[in-house]
PDB file of N, CA, C and O in Angstrom, chain B, residues numbered from 101:
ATOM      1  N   UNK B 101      16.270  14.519 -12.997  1.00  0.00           N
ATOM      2  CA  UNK B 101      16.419  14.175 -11.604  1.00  0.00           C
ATOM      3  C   UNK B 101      17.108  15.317 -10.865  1.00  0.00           C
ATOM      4  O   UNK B 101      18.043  15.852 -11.461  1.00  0.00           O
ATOM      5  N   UNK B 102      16.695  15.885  -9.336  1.00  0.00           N
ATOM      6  CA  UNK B 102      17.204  16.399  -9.151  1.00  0.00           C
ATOM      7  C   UNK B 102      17.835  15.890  -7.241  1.00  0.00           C
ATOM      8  O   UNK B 102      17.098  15.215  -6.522  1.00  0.00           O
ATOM      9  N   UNK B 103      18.870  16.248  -6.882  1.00  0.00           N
ATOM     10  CA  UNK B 103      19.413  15.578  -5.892  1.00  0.00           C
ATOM     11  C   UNK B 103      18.712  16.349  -4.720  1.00  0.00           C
ATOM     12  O   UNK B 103      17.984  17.302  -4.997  1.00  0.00           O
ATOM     13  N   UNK B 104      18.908  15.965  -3.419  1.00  0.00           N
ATOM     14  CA  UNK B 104      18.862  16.755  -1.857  1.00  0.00           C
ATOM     15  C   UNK B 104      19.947  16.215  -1.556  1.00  0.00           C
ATOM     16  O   UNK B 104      20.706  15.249  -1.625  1.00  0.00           O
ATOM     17  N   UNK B 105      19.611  17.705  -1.021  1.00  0.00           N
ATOM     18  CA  UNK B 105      20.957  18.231   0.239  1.00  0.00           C
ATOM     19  C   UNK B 105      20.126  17.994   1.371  1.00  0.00           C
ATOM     20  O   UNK B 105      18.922  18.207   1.514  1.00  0.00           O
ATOM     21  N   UNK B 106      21.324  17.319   2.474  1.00  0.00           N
ATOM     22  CA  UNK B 106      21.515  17.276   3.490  1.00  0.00           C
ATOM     23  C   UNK B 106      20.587  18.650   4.645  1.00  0.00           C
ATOM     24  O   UNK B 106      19.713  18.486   5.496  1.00  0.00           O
ATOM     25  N   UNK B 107      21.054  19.508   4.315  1.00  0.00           N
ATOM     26  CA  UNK B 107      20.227  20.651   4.518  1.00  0.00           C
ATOM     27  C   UNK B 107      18.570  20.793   4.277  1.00  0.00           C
ATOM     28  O   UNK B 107      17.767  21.244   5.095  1.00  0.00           O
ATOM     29  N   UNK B 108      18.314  20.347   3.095  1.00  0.00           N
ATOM     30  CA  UNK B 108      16.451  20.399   2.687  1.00  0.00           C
ATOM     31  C   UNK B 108      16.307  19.178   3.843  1.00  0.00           C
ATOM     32  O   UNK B 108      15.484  19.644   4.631  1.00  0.00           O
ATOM     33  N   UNK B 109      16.587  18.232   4.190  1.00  0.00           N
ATOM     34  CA  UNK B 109      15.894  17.085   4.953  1.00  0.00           C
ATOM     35  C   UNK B 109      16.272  17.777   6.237  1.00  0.00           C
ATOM     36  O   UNK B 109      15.613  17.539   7.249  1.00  0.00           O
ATOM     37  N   UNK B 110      17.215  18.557   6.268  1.00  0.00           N
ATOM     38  CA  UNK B 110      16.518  19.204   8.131  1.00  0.00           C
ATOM     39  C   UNK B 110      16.028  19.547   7.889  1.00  0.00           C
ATOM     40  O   UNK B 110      15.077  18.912   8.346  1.00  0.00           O
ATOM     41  N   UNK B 111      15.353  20.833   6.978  1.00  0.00           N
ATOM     42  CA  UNK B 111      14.404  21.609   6.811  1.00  0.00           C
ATOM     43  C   UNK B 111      13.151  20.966   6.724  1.00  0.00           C
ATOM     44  O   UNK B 111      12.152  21.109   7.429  1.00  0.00           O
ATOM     45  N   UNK B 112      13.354  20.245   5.761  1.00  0.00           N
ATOM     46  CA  UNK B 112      11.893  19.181   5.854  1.00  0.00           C
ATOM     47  C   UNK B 112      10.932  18.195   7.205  1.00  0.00           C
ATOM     48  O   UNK B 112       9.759  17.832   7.299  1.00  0.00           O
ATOM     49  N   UNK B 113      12.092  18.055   8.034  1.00  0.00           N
ATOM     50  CA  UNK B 113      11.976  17.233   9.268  1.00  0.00           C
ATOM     51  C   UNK B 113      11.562  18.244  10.347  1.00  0.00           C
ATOM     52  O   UNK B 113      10.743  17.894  11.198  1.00  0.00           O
ATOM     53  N   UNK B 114      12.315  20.020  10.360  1.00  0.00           N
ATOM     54  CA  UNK B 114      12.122  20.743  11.425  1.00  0.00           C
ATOM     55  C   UNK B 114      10.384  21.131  10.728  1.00  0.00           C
ATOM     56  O   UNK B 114       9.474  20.888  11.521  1.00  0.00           O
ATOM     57  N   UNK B 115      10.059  21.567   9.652  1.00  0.00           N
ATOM     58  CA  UNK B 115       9.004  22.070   8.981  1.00  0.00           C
ATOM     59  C   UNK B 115       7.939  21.110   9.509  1.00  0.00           C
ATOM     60  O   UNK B 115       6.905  21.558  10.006  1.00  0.00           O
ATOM     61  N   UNK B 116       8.228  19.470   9.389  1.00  0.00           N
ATOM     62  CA  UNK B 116       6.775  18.530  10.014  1.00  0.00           C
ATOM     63  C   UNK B 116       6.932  18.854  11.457  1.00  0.00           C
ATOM     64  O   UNK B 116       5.893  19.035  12.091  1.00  0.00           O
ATOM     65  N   UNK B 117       8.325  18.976  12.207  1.00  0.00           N
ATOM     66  CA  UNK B 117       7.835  18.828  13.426  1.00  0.00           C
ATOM     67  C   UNK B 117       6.849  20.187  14.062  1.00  0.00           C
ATOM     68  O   UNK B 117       5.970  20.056  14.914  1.00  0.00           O
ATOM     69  N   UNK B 118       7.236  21.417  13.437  1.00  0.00           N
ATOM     70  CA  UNK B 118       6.362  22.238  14.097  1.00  0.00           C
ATOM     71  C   UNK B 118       4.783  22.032  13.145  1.00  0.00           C
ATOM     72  O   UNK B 118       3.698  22.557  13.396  1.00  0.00           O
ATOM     73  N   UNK B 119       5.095  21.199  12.146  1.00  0.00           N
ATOM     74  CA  UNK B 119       3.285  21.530  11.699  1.00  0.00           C
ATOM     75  C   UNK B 119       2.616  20.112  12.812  1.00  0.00           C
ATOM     76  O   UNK B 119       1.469  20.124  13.257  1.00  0.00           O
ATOM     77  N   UNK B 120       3.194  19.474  12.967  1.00  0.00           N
ATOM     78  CA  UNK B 120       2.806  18.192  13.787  1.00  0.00           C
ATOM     79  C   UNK B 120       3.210  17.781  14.654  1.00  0.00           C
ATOM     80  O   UNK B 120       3.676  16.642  14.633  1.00  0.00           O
ATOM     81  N   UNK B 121       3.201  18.444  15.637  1.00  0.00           N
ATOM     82  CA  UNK B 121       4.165  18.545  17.266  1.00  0.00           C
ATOM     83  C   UNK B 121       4.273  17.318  17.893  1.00  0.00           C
ATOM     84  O   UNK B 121       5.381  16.819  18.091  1.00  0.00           O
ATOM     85  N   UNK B 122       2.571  16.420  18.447  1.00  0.00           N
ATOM     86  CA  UNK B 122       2.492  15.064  18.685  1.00  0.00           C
ATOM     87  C   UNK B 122       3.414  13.958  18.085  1.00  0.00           C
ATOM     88  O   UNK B 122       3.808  12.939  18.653  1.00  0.00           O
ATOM     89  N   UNK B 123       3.667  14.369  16.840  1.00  0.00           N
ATOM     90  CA  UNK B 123       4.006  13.289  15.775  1.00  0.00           C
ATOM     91  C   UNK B 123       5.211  12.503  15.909  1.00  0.00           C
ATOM     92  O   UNK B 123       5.463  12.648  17.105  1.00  0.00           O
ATOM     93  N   UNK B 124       5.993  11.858  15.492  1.00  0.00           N
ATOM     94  CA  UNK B 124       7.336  11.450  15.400  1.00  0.00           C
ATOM     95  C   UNK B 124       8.002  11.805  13.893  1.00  0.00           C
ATOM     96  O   UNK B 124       7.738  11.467  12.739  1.00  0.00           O
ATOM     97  N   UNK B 125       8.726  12.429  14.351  1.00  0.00           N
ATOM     98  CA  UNK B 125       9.547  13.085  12.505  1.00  0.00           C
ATOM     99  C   UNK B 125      10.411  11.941  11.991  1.00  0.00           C
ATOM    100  O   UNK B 125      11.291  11.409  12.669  1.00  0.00           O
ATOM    101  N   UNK B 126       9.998  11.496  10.350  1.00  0.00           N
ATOM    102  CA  UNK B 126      10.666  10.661  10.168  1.00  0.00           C
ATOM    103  C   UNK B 126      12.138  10.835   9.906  1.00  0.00           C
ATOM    104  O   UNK B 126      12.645  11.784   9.307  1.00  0.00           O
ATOM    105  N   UNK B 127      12.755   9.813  10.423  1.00  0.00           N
ATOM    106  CA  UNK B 127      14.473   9.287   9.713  1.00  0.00           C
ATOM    107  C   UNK B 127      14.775   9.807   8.634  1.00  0.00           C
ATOM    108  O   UNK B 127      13.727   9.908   7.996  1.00  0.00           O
ATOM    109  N   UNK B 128      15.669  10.225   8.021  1.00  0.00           N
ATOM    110  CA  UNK B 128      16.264  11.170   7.200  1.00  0.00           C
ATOM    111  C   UNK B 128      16.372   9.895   5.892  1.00  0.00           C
ATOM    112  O   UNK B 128      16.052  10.219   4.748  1.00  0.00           O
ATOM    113  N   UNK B 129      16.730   8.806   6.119  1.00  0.00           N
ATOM    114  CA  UNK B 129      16.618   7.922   5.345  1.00  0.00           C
ATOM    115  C   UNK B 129      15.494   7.498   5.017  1.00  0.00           C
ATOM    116  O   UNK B 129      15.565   6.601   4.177  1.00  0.00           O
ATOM    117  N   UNK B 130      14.254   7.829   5.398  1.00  0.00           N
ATOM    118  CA  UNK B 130      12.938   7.810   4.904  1.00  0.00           C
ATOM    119  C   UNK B 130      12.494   8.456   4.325  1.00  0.00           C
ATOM    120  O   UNK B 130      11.835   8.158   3.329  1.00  0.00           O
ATOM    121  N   UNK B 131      12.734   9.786   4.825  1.00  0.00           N
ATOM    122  CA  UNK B 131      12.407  11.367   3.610  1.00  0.00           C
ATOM    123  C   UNK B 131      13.368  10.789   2.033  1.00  0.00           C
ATOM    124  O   UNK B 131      12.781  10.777   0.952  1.00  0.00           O
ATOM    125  N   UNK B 132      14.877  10.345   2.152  1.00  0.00           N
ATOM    126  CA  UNK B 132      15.344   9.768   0.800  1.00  0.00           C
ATOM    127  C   UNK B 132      15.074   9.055  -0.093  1.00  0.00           C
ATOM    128  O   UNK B 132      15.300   8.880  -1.290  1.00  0.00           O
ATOM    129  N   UNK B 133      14.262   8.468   1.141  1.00  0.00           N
ATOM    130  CA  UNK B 133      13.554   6.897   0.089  1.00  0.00           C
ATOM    131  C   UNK B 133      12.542   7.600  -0.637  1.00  0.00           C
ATOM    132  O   UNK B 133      12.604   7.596  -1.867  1.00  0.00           O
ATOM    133  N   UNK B 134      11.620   8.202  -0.048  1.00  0.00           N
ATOM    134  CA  UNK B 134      10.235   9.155  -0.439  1.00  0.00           C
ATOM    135  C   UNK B 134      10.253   9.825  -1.423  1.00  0.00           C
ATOM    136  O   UNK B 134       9.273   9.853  -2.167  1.00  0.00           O
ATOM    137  N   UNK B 135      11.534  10.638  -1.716  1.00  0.00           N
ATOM    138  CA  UNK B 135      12.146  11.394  -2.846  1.00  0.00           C
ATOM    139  C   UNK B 135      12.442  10.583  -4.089  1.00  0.00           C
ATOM    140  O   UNK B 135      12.246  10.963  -5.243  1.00  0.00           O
ATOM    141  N   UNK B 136      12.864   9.590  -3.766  1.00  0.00           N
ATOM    142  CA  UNK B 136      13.937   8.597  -4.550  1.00  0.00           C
ATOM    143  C   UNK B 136      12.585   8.221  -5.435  1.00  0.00           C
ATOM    144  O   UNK B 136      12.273   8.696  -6.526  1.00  0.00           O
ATOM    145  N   UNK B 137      11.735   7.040  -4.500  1.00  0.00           N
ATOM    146  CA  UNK B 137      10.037   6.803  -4.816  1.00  0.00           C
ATOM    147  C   UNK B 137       9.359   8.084  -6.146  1.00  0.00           C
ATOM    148  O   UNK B 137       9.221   7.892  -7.354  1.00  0.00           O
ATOM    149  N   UNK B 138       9.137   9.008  -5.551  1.00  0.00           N
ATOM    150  CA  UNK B 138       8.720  10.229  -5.750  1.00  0.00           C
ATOM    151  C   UNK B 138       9.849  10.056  -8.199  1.00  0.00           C
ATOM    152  O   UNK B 138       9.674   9.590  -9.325  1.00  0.00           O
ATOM    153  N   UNK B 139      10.615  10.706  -7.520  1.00  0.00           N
ATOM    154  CA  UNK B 139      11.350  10.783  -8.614  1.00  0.00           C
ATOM    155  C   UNK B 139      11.041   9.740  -9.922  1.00  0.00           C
ATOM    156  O   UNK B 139      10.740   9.978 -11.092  1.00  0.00           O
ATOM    157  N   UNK B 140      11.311   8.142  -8.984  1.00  0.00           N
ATOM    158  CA  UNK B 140      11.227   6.884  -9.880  1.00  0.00           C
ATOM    159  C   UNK B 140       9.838   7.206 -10.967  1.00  0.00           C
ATOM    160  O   UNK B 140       9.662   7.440 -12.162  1.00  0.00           O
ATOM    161  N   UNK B 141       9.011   7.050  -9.706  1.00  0.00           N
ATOM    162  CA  UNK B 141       7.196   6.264 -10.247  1.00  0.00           C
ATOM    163  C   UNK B 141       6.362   7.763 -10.530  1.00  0.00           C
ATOM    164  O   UNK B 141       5.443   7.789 -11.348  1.00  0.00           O
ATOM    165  N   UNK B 142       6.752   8.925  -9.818  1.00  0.00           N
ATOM    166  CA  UNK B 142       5.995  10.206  -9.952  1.00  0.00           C
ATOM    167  C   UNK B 142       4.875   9.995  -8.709  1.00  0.00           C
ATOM    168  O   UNK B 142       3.863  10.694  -8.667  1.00  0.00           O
ATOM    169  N   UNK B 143       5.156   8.975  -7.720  1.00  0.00           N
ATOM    170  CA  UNK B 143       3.976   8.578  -6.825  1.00  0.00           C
ATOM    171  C   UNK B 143       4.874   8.551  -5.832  1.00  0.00           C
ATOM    172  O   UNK B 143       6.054   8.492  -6.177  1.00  0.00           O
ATOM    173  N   UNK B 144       4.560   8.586  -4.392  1.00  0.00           N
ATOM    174  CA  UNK B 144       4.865   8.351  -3.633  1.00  0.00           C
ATOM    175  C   UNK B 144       4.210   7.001  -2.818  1.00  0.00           C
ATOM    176  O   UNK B 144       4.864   6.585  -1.861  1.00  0.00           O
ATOM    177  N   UNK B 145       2.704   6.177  -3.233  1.00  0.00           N
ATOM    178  CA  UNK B 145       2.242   5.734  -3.224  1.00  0.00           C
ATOM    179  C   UNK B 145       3.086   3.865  -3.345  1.00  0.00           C
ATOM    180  O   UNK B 145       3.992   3.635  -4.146  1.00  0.00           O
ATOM    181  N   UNK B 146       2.691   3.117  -2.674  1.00  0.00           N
ATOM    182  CA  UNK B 146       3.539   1.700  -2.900  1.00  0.00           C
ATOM    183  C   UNK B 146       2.736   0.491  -4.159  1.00  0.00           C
ATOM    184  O   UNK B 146       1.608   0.125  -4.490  1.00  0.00           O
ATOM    185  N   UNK B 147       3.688   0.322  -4.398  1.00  0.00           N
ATOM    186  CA  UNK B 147       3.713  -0.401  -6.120  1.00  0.00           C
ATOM    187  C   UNK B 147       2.510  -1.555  -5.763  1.00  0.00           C
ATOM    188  O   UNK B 147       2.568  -2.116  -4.668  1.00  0.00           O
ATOM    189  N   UNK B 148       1.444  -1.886  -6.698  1.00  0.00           N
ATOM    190  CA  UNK B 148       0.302  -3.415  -6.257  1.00  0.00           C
ATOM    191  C   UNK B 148       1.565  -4.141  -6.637  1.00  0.00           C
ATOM    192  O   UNK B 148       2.526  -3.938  -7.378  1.00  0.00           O
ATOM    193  N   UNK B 149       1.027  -5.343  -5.573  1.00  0.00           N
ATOM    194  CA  UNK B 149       1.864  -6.362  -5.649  1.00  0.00           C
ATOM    195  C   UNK B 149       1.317  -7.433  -6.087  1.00  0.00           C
ATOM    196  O   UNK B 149       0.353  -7.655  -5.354  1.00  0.00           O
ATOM    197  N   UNK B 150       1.388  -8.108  -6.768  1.00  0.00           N
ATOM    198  CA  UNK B 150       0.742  -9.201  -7.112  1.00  0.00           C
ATOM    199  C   UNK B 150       0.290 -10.326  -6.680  1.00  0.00           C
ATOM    200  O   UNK B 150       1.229 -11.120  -6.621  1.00  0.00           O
ATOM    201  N   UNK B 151      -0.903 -10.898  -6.274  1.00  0.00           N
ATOM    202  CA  UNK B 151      -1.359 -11.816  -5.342  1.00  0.00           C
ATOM    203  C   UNK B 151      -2.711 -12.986  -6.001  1.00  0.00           C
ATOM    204  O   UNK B 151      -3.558 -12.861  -6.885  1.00  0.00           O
ATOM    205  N   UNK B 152      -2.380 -14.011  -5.119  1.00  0.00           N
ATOM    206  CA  UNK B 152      -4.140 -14.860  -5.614  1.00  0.00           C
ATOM    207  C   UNK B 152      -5.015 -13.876  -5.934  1.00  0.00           C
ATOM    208  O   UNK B 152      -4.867 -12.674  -5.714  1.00  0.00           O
ATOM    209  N   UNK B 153      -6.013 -14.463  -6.505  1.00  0.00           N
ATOM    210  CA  UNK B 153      -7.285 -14.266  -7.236  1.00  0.00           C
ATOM    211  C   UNK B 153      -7.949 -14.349  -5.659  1.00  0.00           C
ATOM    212  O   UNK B 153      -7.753 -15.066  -4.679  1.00  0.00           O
ATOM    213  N   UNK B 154      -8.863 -13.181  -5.991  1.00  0.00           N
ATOM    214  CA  UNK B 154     -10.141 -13.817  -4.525  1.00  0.00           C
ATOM    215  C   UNK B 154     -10.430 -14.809  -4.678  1.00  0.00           C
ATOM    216  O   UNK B 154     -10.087 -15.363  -5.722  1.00  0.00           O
ATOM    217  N   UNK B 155     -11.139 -15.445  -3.780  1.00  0.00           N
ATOM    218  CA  UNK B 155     -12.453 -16.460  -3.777  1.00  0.00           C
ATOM    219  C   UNK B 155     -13.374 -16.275  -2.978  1.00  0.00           C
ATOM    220  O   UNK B 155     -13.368 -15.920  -1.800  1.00  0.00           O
ATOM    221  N   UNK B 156     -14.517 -16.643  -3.967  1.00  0.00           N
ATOM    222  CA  UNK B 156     -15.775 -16.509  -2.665  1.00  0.00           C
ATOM    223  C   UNK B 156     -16.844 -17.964  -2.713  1.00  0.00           C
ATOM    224  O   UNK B 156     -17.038 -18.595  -3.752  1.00  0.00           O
ATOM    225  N   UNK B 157     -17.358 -18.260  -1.595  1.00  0.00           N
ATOM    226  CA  UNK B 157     -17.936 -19.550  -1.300  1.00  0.00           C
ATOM    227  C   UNK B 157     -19.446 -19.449  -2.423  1.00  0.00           C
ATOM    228  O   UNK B 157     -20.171 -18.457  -2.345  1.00  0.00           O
ATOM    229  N   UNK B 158     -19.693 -20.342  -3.202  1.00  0.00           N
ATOM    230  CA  UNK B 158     -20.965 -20.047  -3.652  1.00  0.00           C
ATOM    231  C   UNK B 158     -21.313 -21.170  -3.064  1.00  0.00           C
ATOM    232  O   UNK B 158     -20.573 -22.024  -2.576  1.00  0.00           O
ATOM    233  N   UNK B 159     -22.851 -21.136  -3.143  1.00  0.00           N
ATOM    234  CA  UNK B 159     -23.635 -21.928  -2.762  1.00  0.00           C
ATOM    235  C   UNK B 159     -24.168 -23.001  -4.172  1.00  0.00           C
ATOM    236  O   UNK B 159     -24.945 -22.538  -5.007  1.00  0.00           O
ATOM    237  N   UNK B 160     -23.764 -24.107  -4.259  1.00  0.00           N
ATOM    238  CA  UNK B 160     -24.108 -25.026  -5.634  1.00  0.00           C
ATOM    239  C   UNK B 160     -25.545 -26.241  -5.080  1.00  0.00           C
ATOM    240  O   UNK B 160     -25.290 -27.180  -4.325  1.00  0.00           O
ATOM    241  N   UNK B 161     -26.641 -26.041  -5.489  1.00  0.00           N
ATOM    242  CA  UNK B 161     -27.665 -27.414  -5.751  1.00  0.00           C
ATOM    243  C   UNK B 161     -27.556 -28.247  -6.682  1.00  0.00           C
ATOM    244  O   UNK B 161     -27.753 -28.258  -7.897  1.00  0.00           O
ATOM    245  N   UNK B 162     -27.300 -28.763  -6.110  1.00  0.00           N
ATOM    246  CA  UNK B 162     -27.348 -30.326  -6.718  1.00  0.00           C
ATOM    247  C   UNK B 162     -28.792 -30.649  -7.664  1.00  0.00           C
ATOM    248  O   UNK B 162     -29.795 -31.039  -7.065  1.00  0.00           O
ATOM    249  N   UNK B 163     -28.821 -30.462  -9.155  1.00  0.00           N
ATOM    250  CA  UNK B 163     -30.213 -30.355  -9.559  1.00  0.00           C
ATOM    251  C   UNK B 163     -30.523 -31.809  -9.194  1.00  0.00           C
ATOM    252  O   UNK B 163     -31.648 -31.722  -8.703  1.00  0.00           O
ATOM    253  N   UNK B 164     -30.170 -33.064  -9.156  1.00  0.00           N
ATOM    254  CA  UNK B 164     -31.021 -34.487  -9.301  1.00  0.00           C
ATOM    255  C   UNK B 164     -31.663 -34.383  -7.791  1.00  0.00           C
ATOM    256  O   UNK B 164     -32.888 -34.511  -7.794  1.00  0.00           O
ATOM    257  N   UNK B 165     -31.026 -34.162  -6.419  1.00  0.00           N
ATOM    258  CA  UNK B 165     -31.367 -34.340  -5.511  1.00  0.00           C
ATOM    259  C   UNK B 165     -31.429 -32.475  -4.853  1.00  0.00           C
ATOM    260  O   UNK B 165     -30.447 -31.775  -4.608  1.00  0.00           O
ATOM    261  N   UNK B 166     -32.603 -32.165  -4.743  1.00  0.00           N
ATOM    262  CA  UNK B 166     -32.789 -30.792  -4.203  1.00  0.00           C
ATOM    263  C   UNK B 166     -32.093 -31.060  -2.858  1.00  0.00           C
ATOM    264  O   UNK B 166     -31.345 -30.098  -2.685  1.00  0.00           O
ATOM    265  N   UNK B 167     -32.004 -31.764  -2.006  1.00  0.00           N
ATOM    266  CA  UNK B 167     -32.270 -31.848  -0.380  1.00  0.00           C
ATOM    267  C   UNK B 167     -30.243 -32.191  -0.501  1.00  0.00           C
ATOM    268  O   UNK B 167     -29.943 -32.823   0.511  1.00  0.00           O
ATOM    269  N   UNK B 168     -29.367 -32.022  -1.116  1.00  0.00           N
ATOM    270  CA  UNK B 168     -28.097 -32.285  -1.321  1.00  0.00           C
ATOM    271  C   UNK B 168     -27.683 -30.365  -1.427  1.00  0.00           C
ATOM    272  O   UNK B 168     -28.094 -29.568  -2.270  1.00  0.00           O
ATOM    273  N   UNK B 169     -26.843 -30.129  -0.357  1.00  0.00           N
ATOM    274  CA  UNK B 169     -26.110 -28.843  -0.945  1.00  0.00           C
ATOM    275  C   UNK B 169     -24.647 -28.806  -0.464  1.00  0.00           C
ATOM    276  O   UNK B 169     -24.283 -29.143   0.662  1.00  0.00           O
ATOM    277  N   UNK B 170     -23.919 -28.393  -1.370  1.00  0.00           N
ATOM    278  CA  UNK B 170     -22.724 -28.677  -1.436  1.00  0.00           C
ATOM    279  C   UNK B 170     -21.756 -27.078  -1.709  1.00  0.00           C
ATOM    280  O   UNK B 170     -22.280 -26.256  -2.462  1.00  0.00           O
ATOM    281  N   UNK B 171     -21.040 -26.898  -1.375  1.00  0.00           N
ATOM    282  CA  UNK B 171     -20.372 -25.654  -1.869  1.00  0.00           C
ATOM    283  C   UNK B 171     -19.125 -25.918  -2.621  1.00  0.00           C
ATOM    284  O   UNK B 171     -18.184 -26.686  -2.419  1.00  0.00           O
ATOM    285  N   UNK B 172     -19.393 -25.068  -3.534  1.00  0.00           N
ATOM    286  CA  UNK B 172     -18.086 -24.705  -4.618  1.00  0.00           C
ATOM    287  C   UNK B 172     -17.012 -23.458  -4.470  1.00  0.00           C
ATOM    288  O   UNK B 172     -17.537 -22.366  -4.686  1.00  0.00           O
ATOM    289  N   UNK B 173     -15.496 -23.412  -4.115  1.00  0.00           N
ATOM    290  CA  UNK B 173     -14.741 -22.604  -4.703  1.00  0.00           C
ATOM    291  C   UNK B 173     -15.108 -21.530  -6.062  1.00  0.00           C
ATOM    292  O   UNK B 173     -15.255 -22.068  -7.160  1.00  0.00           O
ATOM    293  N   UNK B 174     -15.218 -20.327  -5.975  1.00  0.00           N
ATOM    294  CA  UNK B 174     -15.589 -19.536  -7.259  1.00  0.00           C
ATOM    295  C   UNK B 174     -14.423 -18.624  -7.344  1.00  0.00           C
ATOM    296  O   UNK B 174     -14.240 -17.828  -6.423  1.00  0.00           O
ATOM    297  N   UNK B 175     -13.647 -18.659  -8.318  1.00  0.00           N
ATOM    298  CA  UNK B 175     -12.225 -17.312  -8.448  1.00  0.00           C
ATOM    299  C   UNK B 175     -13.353 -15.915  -8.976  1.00  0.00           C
ATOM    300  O   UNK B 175     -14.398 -15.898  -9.626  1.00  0.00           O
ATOM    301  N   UNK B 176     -12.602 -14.956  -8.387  1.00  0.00           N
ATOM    302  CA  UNK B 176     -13.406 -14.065  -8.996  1.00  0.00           C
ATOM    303  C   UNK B 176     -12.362 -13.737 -10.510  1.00  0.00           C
ATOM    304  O   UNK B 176     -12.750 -12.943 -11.367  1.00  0.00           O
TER     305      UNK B 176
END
């Protein structure tokens, strides 16, 4: 692990603002987090989070009665 100085995050903040003038330069506590991130996972990228299963609507016939259609829940 290696730490920042106070100093690299101006540098880092003055360095985006002239490559990206329009932009808004982030909070100094955001460049830390980024590093921190960076260091932890080797990504800077945000962790999957875990969630439901899709679902998608299928369409089910009823084999006894063709003229019956009904839909089923399907998890993918």
């Amino acid at each position: 692990m290696f730490s920042i100085r106070t100093s690299h995050i101006d540098e880092v903040q003055q360095k985006f603002a002239t490559a990206f003038p329009d932009a808004v330069v982030s909070h100094r506590n955001a460049i830390l987090s980024l590093v921190r991130k960076y260091q932890e996972t080797g990504s800077v990228h945000d962790a999957d989070r875990p969630s439901r299963p899709p679902t998608i609507a299928k369409i089910v016939v009823d084999t006894e009665e063709s003229t019956e259609v009904r839909q089923a829940a399907v998890t993918m």
